[in-house]
C-alpha positions in Angstrom: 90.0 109.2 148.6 91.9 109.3 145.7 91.5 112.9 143.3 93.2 113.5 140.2 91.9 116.9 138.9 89.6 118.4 142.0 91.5 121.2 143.1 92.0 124.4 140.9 96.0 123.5 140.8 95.3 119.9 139.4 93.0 121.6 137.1 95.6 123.5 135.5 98.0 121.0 135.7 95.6 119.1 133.7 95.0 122.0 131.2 98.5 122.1 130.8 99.5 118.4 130.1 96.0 118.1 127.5 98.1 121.1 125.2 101.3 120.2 125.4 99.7 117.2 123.6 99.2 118.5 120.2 96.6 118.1 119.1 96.3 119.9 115.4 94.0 119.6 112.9 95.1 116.5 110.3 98.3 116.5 112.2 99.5 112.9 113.6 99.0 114.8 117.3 95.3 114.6 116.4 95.4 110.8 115.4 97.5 110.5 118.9 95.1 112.4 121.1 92.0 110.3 121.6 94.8 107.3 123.0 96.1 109.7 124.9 93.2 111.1 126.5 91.7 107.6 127.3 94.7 106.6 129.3 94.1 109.8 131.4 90.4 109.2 131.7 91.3 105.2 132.5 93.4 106.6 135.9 89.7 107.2 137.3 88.7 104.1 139.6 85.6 104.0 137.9 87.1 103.3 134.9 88.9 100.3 136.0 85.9 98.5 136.4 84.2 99.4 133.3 86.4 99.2 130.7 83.5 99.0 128.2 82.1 102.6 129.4 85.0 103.9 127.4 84.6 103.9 123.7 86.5 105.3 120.7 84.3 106.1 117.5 86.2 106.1 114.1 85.4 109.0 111.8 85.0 108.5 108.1 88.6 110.1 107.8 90.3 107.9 110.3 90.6 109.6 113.0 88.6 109.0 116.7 86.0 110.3 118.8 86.3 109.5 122.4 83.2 109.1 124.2 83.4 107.9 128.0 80.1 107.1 130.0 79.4 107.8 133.7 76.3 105.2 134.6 74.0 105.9 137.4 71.9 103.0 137.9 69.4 105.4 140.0 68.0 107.0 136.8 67.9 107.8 133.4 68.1 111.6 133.4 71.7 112.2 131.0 73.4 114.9 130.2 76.1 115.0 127.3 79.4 117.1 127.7 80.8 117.5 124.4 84.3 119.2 123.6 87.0 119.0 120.3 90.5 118.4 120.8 91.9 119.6 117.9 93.0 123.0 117.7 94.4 125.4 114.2 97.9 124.8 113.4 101.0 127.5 114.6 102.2 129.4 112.3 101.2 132.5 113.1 103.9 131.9 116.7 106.5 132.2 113.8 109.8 131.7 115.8 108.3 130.4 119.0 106.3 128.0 117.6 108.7 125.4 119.5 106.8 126.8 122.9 103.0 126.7 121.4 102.0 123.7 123.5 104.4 124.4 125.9 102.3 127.0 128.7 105.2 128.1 131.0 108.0 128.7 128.2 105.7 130.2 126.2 104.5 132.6 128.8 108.3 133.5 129.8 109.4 133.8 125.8 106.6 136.0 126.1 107.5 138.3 128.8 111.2 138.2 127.6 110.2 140.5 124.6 107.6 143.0 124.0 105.2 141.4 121.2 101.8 143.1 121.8 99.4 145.6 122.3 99.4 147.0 126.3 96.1 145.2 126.6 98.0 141.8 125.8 100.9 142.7 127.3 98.7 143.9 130.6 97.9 140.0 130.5 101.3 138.8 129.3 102.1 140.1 132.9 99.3 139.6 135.3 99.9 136.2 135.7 96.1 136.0 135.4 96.1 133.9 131.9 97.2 131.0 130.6 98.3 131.1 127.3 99.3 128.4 124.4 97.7 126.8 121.2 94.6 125.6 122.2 94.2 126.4 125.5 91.6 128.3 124.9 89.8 126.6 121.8 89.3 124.3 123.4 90.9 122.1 125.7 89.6 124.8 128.8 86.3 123.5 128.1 87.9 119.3 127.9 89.4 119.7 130.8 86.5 121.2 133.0 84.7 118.6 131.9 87.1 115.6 132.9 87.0 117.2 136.6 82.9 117.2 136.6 83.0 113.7 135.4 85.6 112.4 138.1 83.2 114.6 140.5 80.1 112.0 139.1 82.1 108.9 139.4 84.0 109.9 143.1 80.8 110.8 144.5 78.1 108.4 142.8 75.6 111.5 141.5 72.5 110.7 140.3 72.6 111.6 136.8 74.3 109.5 134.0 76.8 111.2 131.9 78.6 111.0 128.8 81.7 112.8 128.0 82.3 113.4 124.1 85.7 114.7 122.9 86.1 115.1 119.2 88.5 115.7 116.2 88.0 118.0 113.1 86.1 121.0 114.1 88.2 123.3 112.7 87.9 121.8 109.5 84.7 119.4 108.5 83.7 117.8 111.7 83.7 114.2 110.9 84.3 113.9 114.6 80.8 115.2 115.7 79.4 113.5 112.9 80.5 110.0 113.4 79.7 110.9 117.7 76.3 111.9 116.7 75.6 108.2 115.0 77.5 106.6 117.9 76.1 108.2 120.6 72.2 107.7 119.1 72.5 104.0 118.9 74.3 103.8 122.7 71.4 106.6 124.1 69.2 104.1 122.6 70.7 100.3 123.4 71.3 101.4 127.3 67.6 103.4 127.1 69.0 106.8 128.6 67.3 110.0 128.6 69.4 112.4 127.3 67.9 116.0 129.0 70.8 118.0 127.9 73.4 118.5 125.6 75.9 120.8 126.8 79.0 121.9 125.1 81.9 124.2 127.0 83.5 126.5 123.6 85.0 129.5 125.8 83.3 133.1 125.9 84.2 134.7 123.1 84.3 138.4 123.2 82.1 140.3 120.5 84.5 143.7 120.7 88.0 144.0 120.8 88.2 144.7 124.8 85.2 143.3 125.8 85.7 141.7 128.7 81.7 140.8 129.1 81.4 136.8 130.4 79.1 135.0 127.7 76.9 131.7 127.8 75.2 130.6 124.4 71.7 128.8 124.2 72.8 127.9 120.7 74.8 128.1 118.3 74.9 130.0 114.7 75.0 128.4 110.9 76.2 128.4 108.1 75.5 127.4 104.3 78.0 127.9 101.5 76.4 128.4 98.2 78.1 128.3 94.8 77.8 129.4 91.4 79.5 128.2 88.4 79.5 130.7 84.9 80.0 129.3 81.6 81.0 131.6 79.5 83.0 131.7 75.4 86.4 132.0 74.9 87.8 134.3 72.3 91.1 135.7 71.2 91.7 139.3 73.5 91.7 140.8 70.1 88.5 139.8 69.5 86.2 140.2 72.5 82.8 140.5 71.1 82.8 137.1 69.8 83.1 135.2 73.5 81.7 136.2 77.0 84.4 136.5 79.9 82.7 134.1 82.8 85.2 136.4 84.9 82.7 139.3 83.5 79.7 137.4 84.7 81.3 135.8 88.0 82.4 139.2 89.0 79.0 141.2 88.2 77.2 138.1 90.6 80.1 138.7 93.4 79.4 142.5 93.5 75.5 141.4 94.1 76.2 139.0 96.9 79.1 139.9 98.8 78.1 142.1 101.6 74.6 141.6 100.9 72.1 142.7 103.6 69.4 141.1 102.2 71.2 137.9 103.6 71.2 139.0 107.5 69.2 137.8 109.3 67.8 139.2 113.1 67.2 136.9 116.3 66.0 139.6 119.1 69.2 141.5 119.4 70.9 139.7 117.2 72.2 139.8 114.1 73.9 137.5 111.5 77.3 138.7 110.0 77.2 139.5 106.2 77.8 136.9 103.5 81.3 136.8 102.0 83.1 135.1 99.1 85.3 132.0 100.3 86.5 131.6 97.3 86.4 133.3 93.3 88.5 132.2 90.5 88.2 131.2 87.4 89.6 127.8 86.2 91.9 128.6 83.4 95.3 126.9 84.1 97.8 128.4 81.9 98.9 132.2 80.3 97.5 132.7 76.9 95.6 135.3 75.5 92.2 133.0 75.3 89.7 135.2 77.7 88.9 132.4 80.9 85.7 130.9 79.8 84.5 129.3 83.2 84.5 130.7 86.5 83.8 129.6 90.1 82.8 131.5 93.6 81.4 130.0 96.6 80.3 132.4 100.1 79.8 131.8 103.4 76.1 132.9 104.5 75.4 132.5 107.7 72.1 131.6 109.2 69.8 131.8 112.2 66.2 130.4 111.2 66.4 130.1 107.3 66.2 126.9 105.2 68.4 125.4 102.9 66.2 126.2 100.6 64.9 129.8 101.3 68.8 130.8 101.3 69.1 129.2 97.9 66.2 130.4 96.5 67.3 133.7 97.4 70.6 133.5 95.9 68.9 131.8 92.6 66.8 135.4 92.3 69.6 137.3 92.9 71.8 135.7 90.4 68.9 135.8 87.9 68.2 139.3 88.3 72.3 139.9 87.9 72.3 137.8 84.7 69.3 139.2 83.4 70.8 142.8 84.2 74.0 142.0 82.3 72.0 140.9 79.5 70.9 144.4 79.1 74.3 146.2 79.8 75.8 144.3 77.1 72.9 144.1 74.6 74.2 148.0 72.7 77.8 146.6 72.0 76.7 143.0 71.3 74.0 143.3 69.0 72.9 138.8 68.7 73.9 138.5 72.9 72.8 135.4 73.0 70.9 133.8 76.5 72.6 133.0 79.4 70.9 129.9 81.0 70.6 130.0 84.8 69.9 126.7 86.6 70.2 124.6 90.0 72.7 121.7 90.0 69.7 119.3 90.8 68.1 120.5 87.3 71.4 120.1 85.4 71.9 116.8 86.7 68.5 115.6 85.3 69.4 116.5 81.9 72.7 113.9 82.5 73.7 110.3 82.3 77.4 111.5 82.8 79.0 109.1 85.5 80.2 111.3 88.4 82.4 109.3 89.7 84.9 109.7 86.3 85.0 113.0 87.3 86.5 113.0 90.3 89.9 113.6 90.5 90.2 116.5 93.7 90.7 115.6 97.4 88.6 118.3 99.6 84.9 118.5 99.5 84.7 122.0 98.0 86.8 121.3 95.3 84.8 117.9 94.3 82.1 120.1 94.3 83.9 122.2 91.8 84.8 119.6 89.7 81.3 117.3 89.4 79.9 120.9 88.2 82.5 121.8 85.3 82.4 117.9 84.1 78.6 117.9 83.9 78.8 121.4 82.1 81.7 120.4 79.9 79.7 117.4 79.0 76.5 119.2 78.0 76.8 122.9 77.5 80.0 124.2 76.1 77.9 125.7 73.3 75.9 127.5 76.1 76.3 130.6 78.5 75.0 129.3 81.6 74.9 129.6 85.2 74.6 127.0 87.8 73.8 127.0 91.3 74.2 124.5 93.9 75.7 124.3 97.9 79.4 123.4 98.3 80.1 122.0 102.1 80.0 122.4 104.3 76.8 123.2 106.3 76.5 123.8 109.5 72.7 123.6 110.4 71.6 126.6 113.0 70.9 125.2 116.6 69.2 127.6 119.1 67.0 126.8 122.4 66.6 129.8 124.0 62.9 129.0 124.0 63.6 125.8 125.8 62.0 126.0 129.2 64.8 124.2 130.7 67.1 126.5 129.3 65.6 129.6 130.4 66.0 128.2 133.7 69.7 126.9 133.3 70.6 130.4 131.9 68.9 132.5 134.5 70.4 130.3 137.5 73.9 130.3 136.3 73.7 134.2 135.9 72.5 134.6 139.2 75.3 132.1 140.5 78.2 134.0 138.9 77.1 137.3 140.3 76.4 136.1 143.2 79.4 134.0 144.2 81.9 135.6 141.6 81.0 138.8 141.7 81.1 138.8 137.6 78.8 139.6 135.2 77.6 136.8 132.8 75.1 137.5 129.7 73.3 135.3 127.6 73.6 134.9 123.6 71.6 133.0 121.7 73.8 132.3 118.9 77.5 131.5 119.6 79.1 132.8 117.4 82.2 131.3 116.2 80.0 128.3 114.7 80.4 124.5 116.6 79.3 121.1 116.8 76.4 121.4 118.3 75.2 122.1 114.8 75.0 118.5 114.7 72.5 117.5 117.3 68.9 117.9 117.5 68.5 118.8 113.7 65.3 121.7 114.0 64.6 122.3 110.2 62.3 119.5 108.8 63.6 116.2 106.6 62.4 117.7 103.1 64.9 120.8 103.9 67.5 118.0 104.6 66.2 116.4 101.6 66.9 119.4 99.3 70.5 120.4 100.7 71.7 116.6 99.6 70.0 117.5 96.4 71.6 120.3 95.4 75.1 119.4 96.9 77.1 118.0 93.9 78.7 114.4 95.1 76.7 114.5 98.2 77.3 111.3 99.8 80.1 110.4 97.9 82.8 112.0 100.9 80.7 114.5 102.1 77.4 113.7 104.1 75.3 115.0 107.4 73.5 112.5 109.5 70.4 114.2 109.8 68.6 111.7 110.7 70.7 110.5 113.8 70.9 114.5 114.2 66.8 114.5 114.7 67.3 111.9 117.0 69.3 113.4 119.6 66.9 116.2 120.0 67.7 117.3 123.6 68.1 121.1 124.3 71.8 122.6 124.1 73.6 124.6 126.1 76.8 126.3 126.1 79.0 127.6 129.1 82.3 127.9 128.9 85.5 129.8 130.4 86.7 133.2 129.9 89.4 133.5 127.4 90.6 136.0 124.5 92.1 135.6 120.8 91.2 132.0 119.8 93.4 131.7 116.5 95.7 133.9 117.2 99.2 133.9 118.7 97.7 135.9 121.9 95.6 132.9 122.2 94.9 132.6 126.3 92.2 131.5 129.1 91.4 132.8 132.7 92.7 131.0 135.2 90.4 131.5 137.8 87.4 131.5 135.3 88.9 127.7 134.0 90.2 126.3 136.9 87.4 127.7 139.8 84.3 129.6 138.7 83.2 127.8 135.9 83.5 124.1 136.9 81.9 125.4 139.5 78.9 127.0 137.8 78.5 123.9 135.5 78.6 121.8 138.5 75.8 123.7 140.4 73.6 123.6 136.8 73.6 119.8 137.0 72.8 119.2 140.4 70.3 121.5 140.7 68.5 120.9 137.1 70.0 117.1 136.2 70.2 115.8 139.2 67.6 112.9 140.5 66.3 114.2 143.8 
């Protein structure tokens, strides 16, 4: 019999090849990818007779999902194994960026001069790590996955499953997106019961040095909202007779960045603090007019909040800001007149302006940005005022740690990895570096949907979430992958023997013992 990637060599070998093909976000090595990584999965004998269990998805940007099914005709019990290809671009490998996808000349480019910190260079040397763009985040997790689904086919297991590799999520995930609305209407059409969703994003550490073994049970959000000020312009000679929306903008960004009110708490966990993304104000050119409208958006993370309680809280805060300016200002500026605050939802009701003419940008935060300042311009440039509204993208919170079969899973594989590895694994129930499996099994009900898409300027125009499909494909989530250190960076590296042994082999056990049709 016939193996490609069953042996912890092939596995690497495997690893390997899937980096050196680029794979980097809006790069023609993502557009190339999916091909490529059909052909591979088209070596399996399976494959050759089932062409049509191989299927690439297009993504509203072009690009292609890959999404390969494994059909056992003994049941109906599925479990999905979802993965990105693409990966963050190279610059920060400066002069060796020429060896970024290239695993052995990295490593000895690496070793030829001292680049790091001894803990690095203490793995620069053990011959422990693989290192390279991407091999970490996450082709590891790809490539365990294309050896547990050869496994299925070589040995006929009873359990269907369906592999899912994606583009874009480093950037918007219009891969997961477009799989999401795929993979519903196949679940569906070939009446499978999906029991599982796992994804394989490696451990990442929480400390610098920590060299704690993670699994996930879910997987953190996020929701970015904005505010747009309104302000006067006046001469700098003159400054009582305008209002500075940098004044304003900055007063709001002192009250929301860094904000604890934001956090939120899961057991032991805790979300990170909110941050600006962006603040600037939108004056193009030098001249001594003060800059009359200004722009912020921040990234709030969340575990169990709605769209709406997060914007409601931001409205307060932002009310309480203005109204406090109102009263710092009022003993130099005698007539300050009122500054308005209102949702984007509201300030489109008061408009017949067509969006579309005012549209000229190309990323979603920046149509955002511009919907908000035409409908403004149109309508209040006699008025302060302050809007609020959500710029994408948002990532809605995933967790089931209260999922019976989880609890099960998590326990087992803990028990497995001391027991055979001799390492200690801990559960988290929020990863942490967000992921798509924010978009599967959508928890927060269809009115919260309903008011995100309402308060999201040009929602639906380029940006959009398939809640619906989302709800659909409500199956628990799980997330167990290898042992690696400094995604994003040029230190960037997996475990060997965590990729290429211990964890294929844990995910392995989890299916048959928990997936499996006995």
């Amino acid at each position: 019999m016939n193996t490609l990637w069953q042996t912890p060599e092939a596995r690497i070998e495997l690893l390997k090849r899937l980096v050196k093909n680029d794979s980097v976000t809006n790069s023609e090595g993502e557009q190339r990818f999916p091909f490529f990584l059909k052909q591979q999965l088209e070596q399996l004998d399976y494959f050759k007779h089932t062409e049509s269990h191989i299927q690439l998805v297009e993504t509203s940007d072009h690009k292609n999902a890959i999404c390969a099914l494994y059909r056992s005709y003994d049941t109906d019990r599925t479990i999905i194994m979802m993965s990105h290809y693409d990966t963050v671009d190279v610059q920060d490998y400066g002069q060796l960026a020429a060896y970024a996808f290239d695993s052995d000349a990295l490593i000895e480019a690496f070793k030829g001069q001292a680049l790091f910190d001894e803990d690095v260079e203490r793995d620069v040397h053990s011959d422990h790590y693989l290192f390279g763009r991407g091999v970490m985040d996450m082709k590891s997790g790809l490539m365990m996955q294309m050896s547990i689904l050869e496994k299925a086919t070589l040995e006929a297991w009873p359990v269907n499953i369906i592999l899912v590799s994606v583009p874009d999520e480093e950037v918007g995930s219009s891969g997961m997106k477009a799989a999401t609305t795929f993979l519903n209407e196949w679940v569906q059409s070939l009446q499978l019961d999906v029991k599982l969703i796992m994804n394989s994003e490696p451990s990442f550490s929480q400390l610098p040095s920590d060299e704690t073994h993670y699994i996930y049970t879910g997987s953190i959000g996020k929701l970015m909202p904005g505010v747009m000020v309104y302000g006067k312009e006046t001469h700098v000679g003159e400054p009582l007779k305008g209002l500075s929306s940098n004044y304003i903008i900055s007063r709001i960004n002192q009250e929301i960045e860094y904000n604890a009110a934001f956090t939120e708490h899961y057991k032991k966990e805790t979300t990170p603090l909110p941050v600006a993304l962006k603040m600037h104000d939108l004056k193009q050119d030098y001249n001594v007019q003060t800059p009359f409208i200004s722009s912020a958006y921040y990234n709030v993370f969340i575990f169990r909040k709605t769209a709406e309680s997060v914007l409601s809280q931001f409205e307060h805060i932002v009310r309480r800001t203005v109204s406090e300016i109102k009263r710092d200002l009022s003993h130099i500026m005698p007539d300050m007149p009122n500054i308005n605050v209102i949702t984007y939802h509201d300030l489109l009701k008061q408009d017949d302006v067509d969006i579309e003419q005012l549209i000229t940008a190309e990323t979603d935060q920046e149509i955002t940005e511009q919907i908000v300042q035409g409908l403004l311009s149109s309508h209040h440039h006699n008025d302060y005022t302050v809007v609020i509204y959500f710029a994408p993208p948002y990532y809605p919170a995933i967790n089931s740690s209260e999922d019976k079969l989880v609890t099960q899973i998590s326990k087992y594989a803990i028990k497995q990895m001391d027991k055979c590895y001799h390492r200690k694994l801990r559960k988290i129930h929020y990863f942490n570096g967000i992921s798509d499996l924010s978009y599967v099994n959508y928890q927060a009900s269809m009115k919260d949907a309903d008011f995100y898409m309402n308060q999201t300027p040009g929602y639906g125009r380029n940006y959009s979430i398939p809640f619906a499909d989302m709800q659909a494909l409500s199956a628990p989530v799980i997330n167990i992958g290898a042992f690696g250190k400094d995604p994003h960076q040029l230190s960037e590296r997996i475990h060997i023997k965590s990729v290429s042994e211990e964890i294929p082999d844990i995910i392995e056990k989890v299916i048959q013992k928990f997936l499996w049709h006995h």
